[in-house]
MARBA-3410 file (N, C-alpha, C, O; in Angstrom, 1 decimal):
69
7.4,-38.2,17.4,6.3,-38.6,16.6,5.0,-38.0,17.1,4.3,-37.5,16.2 ~ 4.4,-37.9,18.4,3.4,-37.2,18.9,3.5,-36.2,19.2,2.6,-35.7,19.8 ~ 4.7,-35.5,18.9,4.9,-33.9,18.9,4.3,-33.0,17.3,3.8,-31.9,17.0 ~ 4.9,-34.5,16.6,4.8,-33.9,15.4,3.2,-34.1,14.8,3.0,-33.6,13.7 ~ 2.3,-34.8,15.3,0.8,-34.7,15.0,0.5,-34.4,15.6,-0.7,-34.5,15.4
0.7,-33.8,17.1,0.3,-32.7,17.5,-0.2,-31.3,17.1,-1.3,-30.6,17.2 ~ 1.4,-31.2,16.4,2.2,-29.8,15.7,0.6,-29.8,15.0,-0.3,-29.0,15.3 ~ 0.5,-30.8,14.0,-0.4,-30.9,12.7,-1.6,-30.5,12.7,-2.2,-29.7,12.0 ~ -1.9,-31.6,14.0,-4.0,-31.5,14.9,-3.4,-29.9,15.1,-4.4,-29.3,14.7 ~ -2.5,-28.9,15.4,-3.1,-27.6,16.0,-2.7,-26.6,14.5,-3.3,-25.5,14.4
-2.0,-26.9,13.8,-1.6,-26.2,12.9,-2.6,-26.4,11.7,-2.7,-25.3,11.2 ~ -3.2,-27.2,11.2,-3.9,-27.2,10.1,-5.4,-26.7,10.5,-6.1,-26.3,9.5 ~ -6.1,-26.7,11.8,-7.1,-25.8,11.4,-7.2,-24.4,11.8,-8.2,-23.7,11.8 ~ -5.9,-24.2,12.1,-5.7,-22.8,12.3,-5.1,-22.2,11.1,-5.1,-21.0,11.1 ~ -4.7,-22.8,9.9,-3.8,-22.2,8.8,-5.6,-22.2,8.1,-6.3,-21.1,7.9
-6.0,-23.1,8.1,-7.3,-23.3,6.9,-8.4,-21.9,7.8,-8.7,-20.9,7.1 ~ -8.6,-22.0,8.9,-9.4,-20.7,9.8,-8.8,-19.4,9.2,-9.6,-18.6,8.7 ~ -7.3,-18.9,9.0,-6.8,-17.9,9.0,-6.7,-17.9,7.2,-6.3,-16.9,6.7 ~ -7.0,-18.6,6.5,-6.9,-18.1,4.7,-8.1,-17.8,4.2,-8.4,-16.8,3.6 ~ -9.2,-19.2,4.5,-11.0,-18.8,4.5,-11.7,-18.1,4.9,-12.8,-17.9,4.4
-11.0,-17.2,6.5,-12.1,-16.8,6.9,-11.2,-15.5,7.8,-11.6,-14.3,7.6 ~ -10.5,-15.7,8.5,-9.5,-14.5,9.1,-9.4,-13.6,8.2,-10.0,-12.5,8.1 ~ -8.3,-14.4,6.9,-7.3,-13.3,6.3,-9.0,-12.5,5.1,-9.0,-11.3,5.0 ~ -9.7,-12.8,4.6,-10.8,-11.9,3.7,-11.3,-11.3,4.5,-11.6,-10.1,4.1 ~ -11.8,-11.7,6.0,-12.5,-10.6,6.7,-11.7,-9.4,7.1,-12.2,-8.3,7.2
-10.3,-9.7,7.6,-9.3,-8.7,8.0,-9.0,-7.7,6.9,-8.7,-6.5,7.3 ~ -9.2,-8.0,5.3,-8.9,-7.6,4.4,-10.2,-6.4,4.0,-10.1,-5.4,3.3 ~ -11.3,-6.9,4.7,-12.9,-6.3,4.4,-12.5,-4.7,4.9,-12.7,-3.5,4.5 ~ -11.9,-5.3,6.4,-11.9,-4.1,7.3,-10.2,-3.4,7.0,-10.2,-2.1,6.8 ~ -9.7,-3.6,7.0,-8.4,-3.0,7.1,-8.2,-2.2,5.5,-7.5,-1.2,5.3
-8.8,-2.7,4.9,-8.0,-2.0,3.6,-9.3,-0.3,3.4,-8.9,0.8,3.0 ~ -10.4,-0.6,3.8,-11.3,0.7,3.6,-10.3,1.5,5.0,-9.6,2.5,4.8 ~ -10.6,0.8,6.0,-9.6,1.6,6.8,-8.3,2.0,7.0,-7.9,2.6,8.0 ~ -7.8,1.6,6.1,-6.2,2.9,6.1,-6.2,3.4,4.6,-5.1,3.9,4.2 ~ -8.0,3.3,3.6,-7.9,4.1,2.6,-8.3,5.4,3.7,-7.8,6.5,3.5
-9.1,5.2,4.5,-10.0,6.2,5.3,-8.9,7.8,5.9,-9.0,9.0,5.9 ~ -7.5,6.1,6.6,-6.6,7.1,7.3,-5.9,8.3,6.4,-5.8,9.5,6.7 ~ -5.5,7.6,5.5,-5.1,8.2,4.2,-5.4,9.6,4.2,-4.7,10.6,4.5 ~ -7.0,9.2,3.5,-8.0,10.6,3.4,-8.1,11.6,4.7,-8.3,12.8,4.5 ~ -7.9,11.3,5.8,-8.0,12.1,6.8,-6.4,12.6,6.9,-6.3,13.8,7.2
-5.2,11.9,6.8,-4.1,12.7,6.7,-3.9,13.7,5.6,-3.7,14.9,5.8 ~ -3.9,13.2,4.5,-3.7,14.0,3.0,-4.4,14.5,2.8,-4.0,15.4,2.0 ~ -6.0,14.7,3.3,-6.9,15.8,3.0,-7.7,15.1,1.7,-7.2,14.1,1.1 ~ -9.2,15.8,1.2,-9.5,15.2,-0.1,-8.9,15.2,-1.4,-9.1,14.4,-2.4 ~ -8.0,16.6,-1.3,-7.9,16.8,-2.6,-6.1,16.1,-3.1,-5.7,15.7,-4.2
-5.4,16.0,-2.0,-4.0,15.0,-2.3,-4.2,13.4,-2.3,-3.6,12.5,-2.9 ~ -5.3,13.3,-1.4,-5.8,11.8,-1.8,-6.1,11.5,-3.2,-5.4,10.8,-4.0 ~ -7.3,12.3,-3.5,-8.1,12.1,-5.0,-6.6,11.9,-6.0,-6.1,10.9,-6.6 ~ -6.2,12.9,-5.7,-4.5,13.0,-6.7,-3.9,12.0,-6.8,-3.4,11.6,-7.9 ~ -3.6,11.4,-5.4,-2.6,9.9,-5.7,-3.3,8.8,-6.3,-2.9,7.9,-7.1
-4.9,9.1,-5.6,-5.4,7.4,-6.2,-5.9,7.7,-7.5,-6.1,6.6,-8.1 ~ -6.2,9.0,-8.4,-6.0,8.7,-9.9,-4.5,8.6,-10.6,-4.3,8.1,-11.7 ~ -3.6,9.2,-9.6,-2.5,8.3,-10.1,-2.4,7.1,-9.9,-2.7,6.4,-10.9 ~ -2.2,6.6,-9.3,-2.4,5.2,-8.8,-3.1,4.0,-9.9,-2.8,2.9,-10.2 ~ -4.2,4.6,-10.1,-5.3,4.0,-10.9,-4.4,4.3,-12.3,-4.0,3.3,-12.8
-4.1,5.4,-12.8,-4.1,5.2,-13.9,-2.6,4.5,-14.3,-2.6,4.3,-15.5 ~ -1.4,4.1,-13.6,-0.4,3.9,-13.2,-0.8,2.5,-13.5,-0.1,2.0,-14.3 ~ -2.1,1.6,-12.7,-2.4,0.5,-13.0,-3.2,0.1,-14.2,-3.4,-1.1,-14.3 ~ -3.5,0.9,-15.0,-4.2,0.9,-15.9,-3.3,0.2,-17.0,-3.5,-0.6,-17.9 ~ -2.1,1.1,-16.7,-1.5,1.4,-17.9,-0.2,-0.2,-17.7,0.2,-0.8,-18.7
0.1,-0.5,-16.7,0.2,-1.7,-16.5,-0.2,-2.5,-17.1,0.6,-3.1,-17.9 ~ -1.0,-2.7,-17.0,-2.7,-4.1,-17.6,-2.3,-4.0,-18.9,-1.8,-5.0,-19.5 ~ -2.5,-2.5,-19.7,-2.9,-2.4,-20.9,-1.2,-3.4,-22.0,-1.3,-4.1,-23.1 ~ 0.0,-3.0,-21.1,1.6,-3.1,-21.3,1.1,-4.8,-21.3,0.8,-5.4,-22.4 ~ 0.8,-5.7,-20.0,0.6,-6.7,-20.0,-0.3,-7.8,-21.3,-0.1,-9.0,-21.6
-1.2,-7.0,-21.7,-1.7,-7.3,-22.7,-1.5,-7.5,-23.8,-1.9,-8.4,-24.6 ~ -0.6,-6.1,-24.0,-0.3,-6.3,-25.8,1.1,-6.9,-25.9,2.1,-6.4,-25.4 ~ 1.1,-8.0,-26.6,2.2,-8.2,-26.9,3.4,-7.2,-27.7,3.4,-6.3,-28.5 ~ 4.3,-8.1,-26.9,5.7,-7.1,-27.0,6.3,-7.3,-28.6,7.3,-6.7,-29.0
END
C-alpha cells in the first residue's frame, strides 16, 4: 500500500512535468534540429526535393480526407 502511493507521489508529477513542459520544449528543439541534420547530409537541393515531396504527399492526404468517398 505505501509502495504503491509512493509509486503515485513520484510518478504523477513527473508524467504531468514530461507532457506540459519536457515533451513541447524537446519537440521546439529537436525537430528544427534533425530538419538542420538533414540539410547538411543531403545538401540543399535533395532536401528542398524531399520536403516538397513530402509536403505535397501531405497535401494530397488532407485533400482524400476531406472529400467524401
Amino acid at each position: 500500500m505505501l509502495q504503491r502511493l509512493i509509486g503515485y507521489v513520484l510518478f504523477i508529477p513527473f508524467i504531468t512535468f514530461y507532457s506540459y513542459v519536457l515533451g513541447p520544449a524537446l519537440k521546439v528543439v529537436l525537430v528544427p534540429g534533425g530538419l538542420a541534420i538533414l540539410f547538411l547530409i543531403l545538401g540543399p537541393e535533395a532536401f528542398f526535393h524531399h520536403w516538397r515531396k513530402a509536403k505535397s504527399n501531405t497535401e494530397a492526404t488532407i485533400k482524400e480526407s476531406i472529400q467524401p468517398g
